[in-house]
C-alpha positions as CSV (number, residue, x, y, z in Angstrom):
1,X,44.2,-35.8,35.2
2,X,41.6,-38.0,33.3
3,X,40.8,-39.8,36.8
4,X,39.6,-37.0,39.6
5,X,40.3,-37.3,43.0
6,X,37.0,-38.7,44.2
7,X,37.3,-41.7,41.6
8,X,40.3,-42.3,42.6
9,X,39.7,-42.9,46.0
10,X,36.8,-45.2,45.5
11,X,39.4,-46.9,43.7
12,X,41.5,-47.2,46.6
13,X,38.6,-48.1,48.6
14,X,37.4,-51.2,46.0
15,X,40.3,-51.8,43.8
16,X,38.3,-54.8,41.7
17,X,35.5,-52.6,40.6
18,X,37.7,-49.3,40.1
19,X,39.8,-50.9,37.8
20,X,37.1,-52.5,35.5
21,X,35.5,-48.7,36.0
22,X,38.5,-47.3,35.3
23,X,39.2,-49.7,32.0
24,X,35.7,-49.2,31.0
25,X,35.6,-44.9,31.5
26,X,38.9,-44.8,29.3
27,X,37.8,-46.7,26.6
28,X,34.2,-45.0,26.6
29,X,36.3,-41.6,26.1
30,X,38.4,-43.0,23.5
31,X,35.2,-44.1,21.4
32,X,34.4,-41.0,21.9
33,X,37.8,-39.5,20.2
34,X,37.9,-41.9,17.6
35,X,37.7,-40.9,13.8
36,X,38.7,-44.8,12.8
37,X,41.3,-43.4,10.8
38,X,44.1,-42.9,13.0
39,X,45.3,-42.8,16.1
40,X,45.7,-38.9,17.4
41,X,48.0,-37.6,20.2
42,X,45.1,-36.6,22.6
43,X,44.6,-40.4,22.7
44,X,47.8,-41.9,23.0
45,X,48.6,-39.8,25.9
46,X,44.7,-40.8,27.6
47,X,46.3,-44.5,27.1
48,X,49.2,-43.9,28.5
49,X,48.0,-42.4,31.8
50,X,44.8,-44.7,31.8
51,X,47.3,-47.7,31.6
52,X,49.6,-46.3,33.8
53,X,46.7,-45.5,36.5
54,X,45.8,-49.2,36.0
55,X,49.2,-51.0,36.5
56,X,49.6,-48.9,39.3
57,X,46.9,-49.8,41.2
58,X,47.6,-53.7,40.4
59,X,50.5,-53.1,41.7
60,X,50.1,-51.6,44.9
61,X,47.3,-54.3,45.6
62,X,49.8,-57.5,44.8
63,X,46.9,-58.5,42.1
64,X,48.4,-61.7,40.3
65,X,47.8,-60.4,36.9
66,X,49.4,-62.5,34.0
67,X,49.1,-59.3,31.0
68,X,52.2,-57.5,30.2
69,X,52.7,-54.1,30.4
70,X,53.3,-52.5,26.9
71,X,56.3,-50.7,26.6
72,X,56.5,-47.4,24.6
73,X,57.9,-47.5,21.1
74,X,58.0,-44.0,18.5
75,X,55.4,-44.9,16.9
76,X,52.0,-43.3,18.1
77,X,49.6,-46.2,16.1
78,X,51.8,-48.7,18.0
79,X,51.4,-47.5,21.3
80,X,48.2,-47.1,20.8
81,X,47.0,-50.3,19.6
82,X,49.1,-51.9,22.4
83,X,47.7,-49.8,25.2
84,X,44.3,-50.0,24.3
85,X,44.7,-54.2,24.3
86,X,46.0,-54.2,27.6
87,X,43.6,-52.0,29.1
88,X,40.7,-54.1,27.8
89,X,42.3,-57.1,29.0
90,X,42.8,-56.1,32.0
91,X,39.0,-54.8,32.1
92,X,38.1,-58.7,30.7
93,X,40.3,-60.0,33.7
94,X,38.9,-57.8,36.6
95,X,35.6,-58.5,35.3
96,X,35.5,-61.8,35.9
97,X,36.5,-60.8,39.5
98,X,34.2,-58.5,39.9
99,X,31.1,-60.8,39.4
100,X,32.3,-63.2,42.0
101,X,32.7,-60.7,44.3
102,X,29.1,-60.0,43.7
103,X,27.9,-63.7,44.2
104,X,29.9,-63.4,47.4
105,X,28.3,-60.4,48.7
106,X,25.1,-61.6,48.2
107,X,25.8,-64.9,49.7
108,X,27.5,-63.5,52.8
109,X,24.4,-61.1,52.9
110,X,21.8,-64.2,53.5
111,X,24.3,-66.1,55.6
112,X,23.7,-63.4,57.8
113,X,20.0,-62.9,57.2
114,X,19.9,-66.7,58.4
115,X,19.3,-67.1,62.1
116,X,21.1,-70.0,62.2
117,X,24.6,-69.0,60.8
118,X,27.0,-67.2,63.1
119,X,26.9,-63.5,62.8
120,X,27.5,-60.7,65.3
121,X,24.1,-59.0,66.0
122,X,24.3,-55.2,67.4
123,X,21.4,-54.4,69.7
124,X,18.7,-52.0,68.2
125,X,20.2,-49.2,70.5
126,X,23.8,-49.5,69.4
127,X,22.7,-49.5,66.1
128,X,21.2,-46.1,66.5
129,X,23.8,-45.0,68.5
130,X,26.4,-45.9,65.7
131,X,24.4,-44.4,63.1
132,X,24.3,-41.4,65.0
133,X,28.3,-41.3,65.3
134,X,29.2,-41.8,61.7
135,X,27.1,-38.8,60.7
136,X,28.9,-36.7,63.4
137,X,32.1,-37.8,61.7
138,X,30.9,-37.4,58.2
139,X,30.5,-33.9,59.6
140,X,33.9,-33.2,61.6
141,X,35.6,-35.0,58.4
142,X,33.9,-32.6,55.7
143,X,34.7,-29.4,58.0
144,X,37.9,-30.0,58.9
145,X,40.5,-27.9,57.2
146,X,43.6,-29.4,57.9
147,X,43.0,-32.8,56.1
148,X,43.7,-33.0,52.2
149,X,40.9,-33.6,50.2
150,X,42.0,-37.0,48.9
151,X,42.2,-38.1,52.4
152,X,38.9,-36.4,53.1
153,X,37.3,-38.3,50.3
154,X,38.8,-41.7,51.3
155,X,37.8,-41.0,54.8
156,X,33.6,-40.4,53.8
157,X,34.3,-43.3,51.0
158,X,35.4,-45.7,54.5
159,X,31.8,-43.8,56.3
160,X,29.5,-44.8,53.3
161,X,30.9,-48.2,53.1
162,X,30.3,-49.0,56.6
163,X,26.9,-47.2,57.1
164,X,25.6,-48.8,53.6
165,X,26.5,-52.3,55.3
166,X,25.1,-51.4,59.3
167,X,22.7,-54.0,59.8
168,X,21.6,-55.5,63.3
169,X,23.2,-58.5,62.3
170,X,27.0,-58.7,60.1
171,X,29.2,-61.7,59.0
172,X,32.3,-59.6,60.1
173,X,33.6,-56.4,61.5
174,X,36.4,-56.0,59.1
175,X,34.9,-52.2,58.2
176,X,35.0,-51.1,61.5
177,X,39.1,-52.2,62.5
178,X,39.7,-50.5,59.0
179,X,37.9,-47.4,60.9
180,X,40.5,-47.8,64.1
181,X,43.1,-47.5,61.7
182,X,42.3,-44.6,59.8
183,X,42.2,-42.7,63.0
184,X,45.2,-43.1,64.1
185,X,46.3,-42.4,60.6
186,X,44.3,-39.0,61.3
187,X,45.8,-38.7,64.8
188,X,49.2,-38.8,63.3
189,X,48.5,-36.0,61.3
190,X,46.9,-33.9,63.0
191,X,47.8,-34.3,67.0
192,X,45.9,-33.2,69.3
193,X,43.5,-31.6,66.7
194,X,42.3,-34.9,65.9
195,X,40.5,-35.7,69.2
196,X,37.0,-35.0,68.5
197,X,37.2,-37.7,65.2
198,X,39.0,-40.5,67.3
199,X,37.1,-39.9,70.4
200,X,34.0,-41.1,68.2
201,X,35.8,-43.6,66.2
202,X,37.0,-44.9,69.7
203,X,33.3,-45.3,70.6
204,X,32.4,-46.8,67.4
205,X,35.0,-49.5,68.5
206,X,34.5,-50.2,71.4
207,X,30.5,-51.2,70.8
208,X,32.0,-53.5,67.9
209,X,34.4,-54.7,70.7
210,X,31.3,-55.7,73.1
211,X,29.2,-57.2,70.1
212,X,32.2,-59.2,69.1
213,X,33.2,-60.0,72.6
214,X,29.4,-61.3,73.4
215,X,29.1,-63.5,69.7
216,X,32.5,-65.0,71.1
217,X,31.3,-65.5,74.8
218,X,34.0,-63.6,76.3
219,X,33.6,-62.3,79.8
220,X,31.5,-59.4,79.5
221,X,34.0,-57.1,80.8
222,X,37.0,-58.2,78.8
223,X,39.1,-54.9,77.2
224,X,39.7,-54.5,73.3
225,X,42.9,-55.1,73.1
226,X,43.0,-52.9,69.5
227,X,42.0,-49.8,71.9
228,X,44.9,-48.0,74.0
229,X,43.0,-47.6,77.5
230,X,43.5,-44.5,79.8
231,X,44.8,-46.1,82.9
């Protein structure tokens, strides 16, 4: 395959910017194969998988994308020069998206920098303390033997993303209930087996839970309701 299993789950993980990088590697490589005479077999089948690994991944994130899909014709030069239009509008298209996600990021980023804006703020001790837990995971997750290693890799893809954005203060704690739900995810695979990941997941939670719960001045005491409580 011309995308390896790590890329592809950083694709998973960031759709927007895997698909520009995605458009971007393909036609790199193609440049690279290129004689500017004619189109050669090792590159009409690179298009077809590239485009195929692109319309795939529109697809199973519901993008709104208004660029058709070529369809295959006997003629190499054809396919070719059809492929590699839709791959580079698609790379135009995403584009665009990707830079407002990147004014967005940096916007939220100061939002939250600003005292005054609403943001949950961890204390300096569960900051540490979650720090601590994600490299215990990144650990457990690395070692274990009974997870694939695409699942492995979209596992430590879901730790980097969260640690790279730990601050005391966040706009939101959308990375951490995308945690809760890779765990169970894990605990349905693996049973029992899966304890020591989701006992420290659990943990992770539930200090999101009480920083949330204080920012929303809820009782102090008040249960996550995302968590499954021993009675």
């Amino acid at each position: 395959m011309f995308f390896n299993e790590e890329f592809i789950a950083k694709v998973e993980d960031d759709p927007i910017v895997g698909i520009v990088d995605a458009c971007e590697m393909v036609l790199n490589r193609i440049e690279e194969l290129s004689d500017n005479q004619s189109w050669s077999e090792e590159e009409h089948e690179l298009l077809w998988e590239s485009a195929s690994f692109v319309r795939l991944i529109v697809e199973v994130n519901n993008f709104n994308v208004d660029i058709e899909y070529p369809d295959a014709t006997g003629d190499i030069a054809s396919n070719c020069q059809a492929l590699s239009q839709y791959i580079n509008a698609i790379r135009d298209s995403f584009k665009e998206h990707a830079v407002k996600l990147s004014v967005e990021s940096y916007t939220s980023r100061y939002k939250t920098a600003l005292k005054n804006s609403f943001a949950y703020e961890f204390s300096q001790g569960d900051l540490e303390r979650i720090q601590s837990l994600v490299n215990e995971l990144r650990g457990q997750i690395s070692e274990n033997t009974n997870l694939d290693n695409a699942h492995k890799q979209r596992l430590l893809r879901r730790l980097e993303n969260l640690q790279s954005e730990l601050h005391k203060r966040v706009s939101d704690l959308d990375r951490f209930w995308g945690l809760v739900g890779d765990a169970g995810v894990v605990l349905g695979k693996l049973g029992t087996d899966a304890k020591p990941i989701v006992d420290r997941v659990r943990e992770i939670a539930e200090i999101a839970w009480k920083t949330q719960a204080r920012a929303e001045e809820l009782p102090s005491d008040s249960p996550n309701p995302m968590i499954e409580h021993d009675s």
